[in-house]
N, C-alpha and C positions, 0 to 999 in steps of 0.2 A: 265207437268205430271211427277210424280215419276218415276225414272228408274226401269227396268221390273227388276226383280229377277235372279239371274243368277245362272243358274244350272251346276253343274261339267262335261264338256264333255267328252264325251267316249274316247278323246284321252288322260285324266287323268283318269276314273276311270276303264278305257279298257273294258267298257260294253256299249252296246247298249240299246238305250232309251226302258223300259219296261211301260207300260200301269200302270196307277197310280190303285190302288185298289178300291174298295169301302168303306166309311168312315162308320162305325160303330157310330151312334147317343151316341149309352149309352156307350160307352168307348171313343169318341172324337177323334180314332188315326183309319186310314187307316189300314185295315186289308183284306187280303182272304178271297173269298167269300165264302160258303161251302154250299151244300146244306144239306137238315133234314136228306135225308137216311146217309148222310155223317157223322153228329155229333149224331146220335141217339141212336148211340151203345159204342159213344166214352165217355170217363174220363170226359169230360165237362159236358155230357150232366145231369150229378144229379145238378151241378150248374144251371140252367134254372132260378130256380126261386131264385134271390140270397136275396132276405126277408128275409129270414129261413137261412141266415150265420151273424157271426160276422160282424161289420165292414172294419177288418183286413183280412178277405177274400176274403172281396167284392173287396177292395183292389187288391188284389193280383190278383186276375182272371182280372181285369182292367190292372196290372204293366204286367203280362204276355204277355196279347192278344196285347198290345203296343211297348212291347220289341221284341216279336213274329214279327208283323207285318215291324218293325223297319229291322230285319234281313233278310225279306224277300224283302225287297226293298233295303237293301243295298248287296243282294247276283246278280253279274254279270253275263253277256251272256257266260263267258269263266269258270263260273259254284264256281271263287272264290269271296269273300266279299272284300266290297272296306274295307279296313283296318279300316281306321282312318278320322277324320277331325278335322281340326282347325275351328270351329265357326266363331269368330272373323275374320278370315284373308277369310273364304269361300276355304282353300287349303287341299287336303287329307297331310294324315301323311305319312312320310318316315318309316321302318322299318318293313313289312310285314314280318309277321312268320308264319311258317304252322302251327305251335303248337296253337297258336291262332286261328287258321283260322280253326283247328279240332273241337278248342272248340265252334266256331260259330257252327260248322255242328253240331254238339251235342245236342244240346239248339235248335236247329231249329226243327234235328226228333225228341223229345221229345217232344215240343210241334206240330209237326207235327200229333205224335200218340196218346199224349191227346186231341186235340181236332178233331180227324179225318179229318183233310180238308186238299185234294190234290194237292192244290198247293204246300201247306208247305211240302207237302210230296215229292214230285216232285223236289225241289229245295234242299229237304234235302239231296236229292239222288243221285243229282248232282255231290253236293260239296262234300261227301264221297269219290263218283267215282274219282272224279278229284284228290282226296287229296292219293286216294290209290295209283292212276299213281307215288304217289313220292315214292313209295316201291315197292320190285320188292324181285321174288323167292328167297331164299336161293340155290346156285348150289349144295350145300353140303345136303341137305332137301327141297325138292319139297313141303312138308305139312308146310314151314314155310315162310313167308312175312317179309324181313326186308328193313326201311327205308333206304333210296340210300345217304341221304345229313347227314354229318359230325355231331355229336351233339355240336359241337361250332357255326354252325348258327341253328342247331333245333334239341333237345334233343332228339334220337330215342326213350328211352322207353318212356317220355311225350307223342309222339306221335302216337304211335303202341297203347299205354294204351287208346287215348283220340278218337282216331278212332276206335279202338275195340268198346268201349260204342256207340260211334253212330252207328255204321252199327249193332249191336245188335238192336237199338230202331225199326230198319226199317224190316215191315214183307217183308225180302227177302230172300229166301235159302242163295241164292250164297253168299250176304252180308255177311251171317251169316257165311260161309263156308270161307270167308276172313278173319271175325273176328279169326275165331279158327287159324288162320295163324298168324295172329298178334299175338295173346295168345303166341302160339310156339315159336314166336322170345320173348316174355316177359318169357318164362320158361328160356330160355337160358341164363338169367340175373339173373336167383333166383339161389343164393350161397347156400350152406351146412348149413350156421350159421344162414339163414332166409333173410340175406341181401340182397337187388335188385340192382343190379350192374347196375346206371344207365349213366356211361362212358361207350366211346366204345372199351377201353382196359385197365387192370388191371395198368397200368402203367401211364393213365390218373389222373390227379388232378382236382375232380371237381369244387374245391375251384378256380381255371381259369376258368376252361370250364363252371362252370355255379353254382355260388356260395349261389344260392338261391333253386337250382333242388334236393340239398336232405331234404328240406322239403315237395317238390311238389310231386316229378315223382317217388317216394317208394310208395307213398299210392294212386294213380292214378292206378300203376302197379297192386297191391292189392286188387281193386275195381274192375278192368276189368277180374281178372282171377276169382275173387270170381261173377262176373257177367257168365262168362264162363261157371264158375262149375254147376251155379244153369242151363243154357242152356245144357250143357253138360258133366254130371257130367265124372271127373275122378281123380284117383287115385294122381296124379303130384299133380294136381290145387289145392287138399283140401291138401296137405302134403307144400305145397310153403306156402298155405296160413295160414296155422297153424304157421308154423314158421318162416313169414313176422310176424305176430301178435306180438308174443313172442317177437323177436325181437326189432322191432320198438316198441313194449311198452316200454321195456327198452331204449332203444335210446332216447325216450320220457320222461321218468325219469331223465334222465341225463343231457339233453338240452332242455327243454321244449319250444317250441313255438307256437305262435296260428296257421301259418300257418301248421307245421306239424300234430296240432292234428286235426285240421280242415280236411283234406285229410285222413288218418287215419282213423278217427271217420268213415265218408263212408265207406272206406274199411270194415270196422270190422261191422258193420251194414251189411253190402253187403253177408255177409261170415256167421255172422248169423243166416241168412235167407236160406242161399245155402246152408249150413252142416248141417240141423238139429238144429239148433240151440244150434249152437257151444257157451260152456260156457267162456273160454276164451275171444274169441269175444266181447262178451257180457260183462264183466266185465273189458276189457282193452276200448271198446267205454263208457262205462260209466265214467271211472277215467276219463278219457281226457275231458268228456264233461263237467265233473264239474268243471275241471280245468279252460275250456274254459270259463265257465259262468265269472269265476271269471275277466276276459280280458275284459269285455264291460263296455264300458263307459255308466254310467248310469246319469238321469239327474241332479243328486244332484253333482258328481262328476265329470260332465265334461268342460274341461277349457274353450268351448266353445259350445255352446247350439246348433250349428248343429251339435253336434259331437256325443249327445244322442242316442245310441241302437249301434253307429260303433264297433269295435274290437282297443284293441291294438295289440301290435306286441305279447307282454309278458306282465309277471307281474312286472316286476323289474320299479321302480318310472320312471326310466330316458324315460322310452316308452310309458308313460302315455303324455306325450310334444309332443307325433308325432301326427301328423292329421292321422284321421284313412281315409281309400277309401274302392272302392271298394271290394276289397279283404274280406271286412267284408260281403258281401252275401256267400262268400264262408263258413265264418263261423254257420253264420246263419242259410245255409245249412245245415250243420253239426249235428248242435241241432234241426234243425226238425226231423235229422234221429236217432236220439237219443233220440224226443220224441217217433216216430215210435217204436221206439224198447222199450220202456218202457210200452208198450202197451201189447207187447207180456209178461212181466215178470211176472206179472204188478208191475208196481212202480210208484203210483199216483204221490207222492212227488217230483220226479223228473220229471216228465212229466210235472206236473205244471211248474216248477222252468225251464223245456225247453223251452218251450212251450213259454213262457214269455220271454224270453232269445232271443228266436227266433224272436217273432214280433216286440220287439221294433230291430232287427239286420235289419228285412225284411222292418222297418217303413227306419230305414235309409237308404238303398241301394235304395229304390222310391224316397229317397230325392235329388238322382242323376241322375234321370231319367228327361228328355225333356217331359214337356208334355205342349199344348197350352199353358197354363196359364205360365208357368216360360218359352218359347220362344219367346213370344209374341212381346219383343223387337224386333226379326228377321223378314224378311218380309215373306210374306204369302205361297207364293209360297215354298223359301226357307226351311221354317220351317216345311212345310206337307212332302216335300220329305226327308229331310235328319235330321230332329232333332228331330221329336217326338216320344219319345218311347226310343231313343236312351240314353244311360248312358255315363255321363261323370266321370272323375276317382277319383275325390275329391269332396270334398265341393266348393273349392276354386280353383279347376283344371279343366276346363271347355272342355279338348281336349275332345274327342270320341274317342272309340277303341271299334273296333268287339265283343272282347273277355272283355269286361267291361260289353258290354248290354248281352252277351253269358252267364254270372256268375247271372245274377239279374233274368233273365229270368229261369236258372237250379235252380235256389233256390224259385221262387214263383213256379214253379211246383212242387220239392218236400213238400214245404206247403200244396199245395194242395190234396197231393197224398198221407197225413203221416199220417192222422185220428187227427191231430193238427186241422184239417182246422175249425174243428167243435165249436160250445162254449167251453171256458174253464172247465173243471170241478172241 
């Protein structure tokens, strides 16, 4: 007889055996169960009859509820996500980050809140909880929450910015009444000149401490207080984020990359919508998204045929030779929020040309997702609990990371939710 399936025990993933889901026929991946009063009033429920969408939606509402379900089975009894796994070897990943592990909770209440169902919601609320235990009062400001751990093992403003967005998603006062504490420790970062100071002192180099975080953690900061404003308008939040805008466009100018305008684009979307529909905004996410268009590898151009809809780094030749990952849902994010906002202008032309931008970005990011058919190698057991649904970080890089299936999962929701989801026009 084949030997049985061996499951990761609690004394590696430090969680206790949870009750498998129920499988879902028409999406193939173990999901939450929910009932009708539960999804009736929720963001899925105009999806019911998915005939009447593209393909590429149908899609998406499938790469969702998979990824969705993926993070709710790898979310633990001690309330955080088992990080990572190596396939192959059947072994978790070393290297847990809470920055990461914000961006699980993220991805989880946001599909919590689209699709109404309690479990998600329950488990989202958890892992916030758990995650806010690592920030603690300011003694100096009672109204402000700052992270306790050094940003050389996890960036404070990455993390204040990535928890703010999720305790926003969750209808909870007190949640919300954290966030705005988070916000506070994220005002105390915003310079005079618009800059987000995202070391924990002026005399840090984040060129060591984290040599990738000023293209990340400036327009994360950005998005949560322009998130904020629109929760709680005030007078700081629209004055930071005017002059983050300003700013980082420049900064943009100067050193262009996909990652920074990819985070950005959000922001300035986000701050649109929350000031009125701030002009600014509105024409620094446009520049950047066209920019951005121009970074995808399209199918005529790419050196390798699964590389079609990913992102490069930049436009410079030498970056067009790197395999694109994950990181490209982030961008693809980006351009659905950029079709969204072209909605309000209107600007067909570039809605199209996002819009387009965007699915073949969102065809690729499903093309690292675990689903039956590309696990199938694995054995049966194996594969319902820990691979389907789950995102690996390449083409060719088959690890699993929390915050890989956390990016594919925030990006087929903002599809869903950007008036893109619709036929093209």
């Amino acid at each position: 007889m084949p030997e049985e399936p061996r499951a990761l025990p609690p004394s590696v993933t430090g969680a206790l055996p949870r009750p498998t889901p129920p499988v879902s026929p028409a999406a193939g991946t173990s999901v939450p169960s929910a009932s009708v009063a539960e999804t009736a009033a929720a963001p899925i429920a105009r999806f019911h009859d998915l005939s009447t969408f593209p393909p590429e939606t149908v899609q998406a509402v499938y790469s969702m509820r998979a990824g969705a379900a993926w993070l709710y089975r790898m979310n633990q009894a001690n309330g955080r996500f088992l990080y990572g796994l190596n396939p192959a070897l059947r072994m978790p990943l070393a290297g847990d980050n809470d920055f990461r592990q914000a961006l699980a909770a993220l991805a989880l209440a946001e599909a919590a809140r689209f699709t109404g169902e309690q479990e998600l919601s329950a488990r989202a609320t958890q892992a916030v909880m758990v995650l806010l235990t690592l920030t603690k009062p300011d003694p100096s400001d009672p109204t402000c929450r700052v992270p306790e751990a050094p940003s050389d093992r996890c960036n404070r403003v990455g993390l204040a910015a990535v928890l703010a967005l999720a305790a926003y998603q969750i209808p909870d006062a007190k949640l919300h009444a954290e966030a705005e504490s988070l916000c506070a420790f994220l005002r105390k970062q915003c310079c005079p000149n618009g800059a987000i100071n995202h070391t924990d002192t002026p005399t840090d180099d984040p060129g060591k401490t984290d040599p990738e975080g000023a293209c990340t953690y400036p327009g994360l900061a950005l998005r949560a207080i322009a998130v904020s404003h629109r929760a709680k308008p005030e007078a700081w939040k629209r004055d930071a984020a005017m002059r983050a805008t300003v700013y980082y466009r420049s900064t943009f100018r100067a050193q262009p990359t996909a990652a920074l305008a990819a985070t950005l684009i959000h922001g300035c979307v986000e701050f649109y919508f929350a000031n009125g529909k701030d002009a600014a905004s509105r024409d620094a996410a446009f520049e950047m998204a066209d920019w951005l268009c121009a970074c995808q590898h399209t199918r005529a151009d790419a050196r390798v045929a699964a590389w079609a809809g990913g992102f490069k780094a930049g436009q410079a030749p030498a970056q067009a030779s790197l395999e694109p990952g994950v990181e490209s849902a982030t961008c693809a994010a980006a351009l659905v929020a950029a079709a969204k906002l072209t909605r309000q202008v209107p600007d067909l032309a570039r809605f199209n040309k996002y819009r387009a931008a965007a699915v073949d970005g969102l065809a690729f990011a499903r093309g690292l997702q675990f689903t039956e058919e590309s696990a199938e190698h694995f054995e049966r057991a194996f594969r319902a609990r820990f691979l389907t649904g789950g995102v690996h970080l390449t083409p060719t890089n088959g690890l699993l990371r929390v915050d890989a299936t956390a990016l594919v999962v925030d990006a087929q929701l903002a599809f869903l939710e950007s008036g893109a989801e619709a036929r093209a026009e």
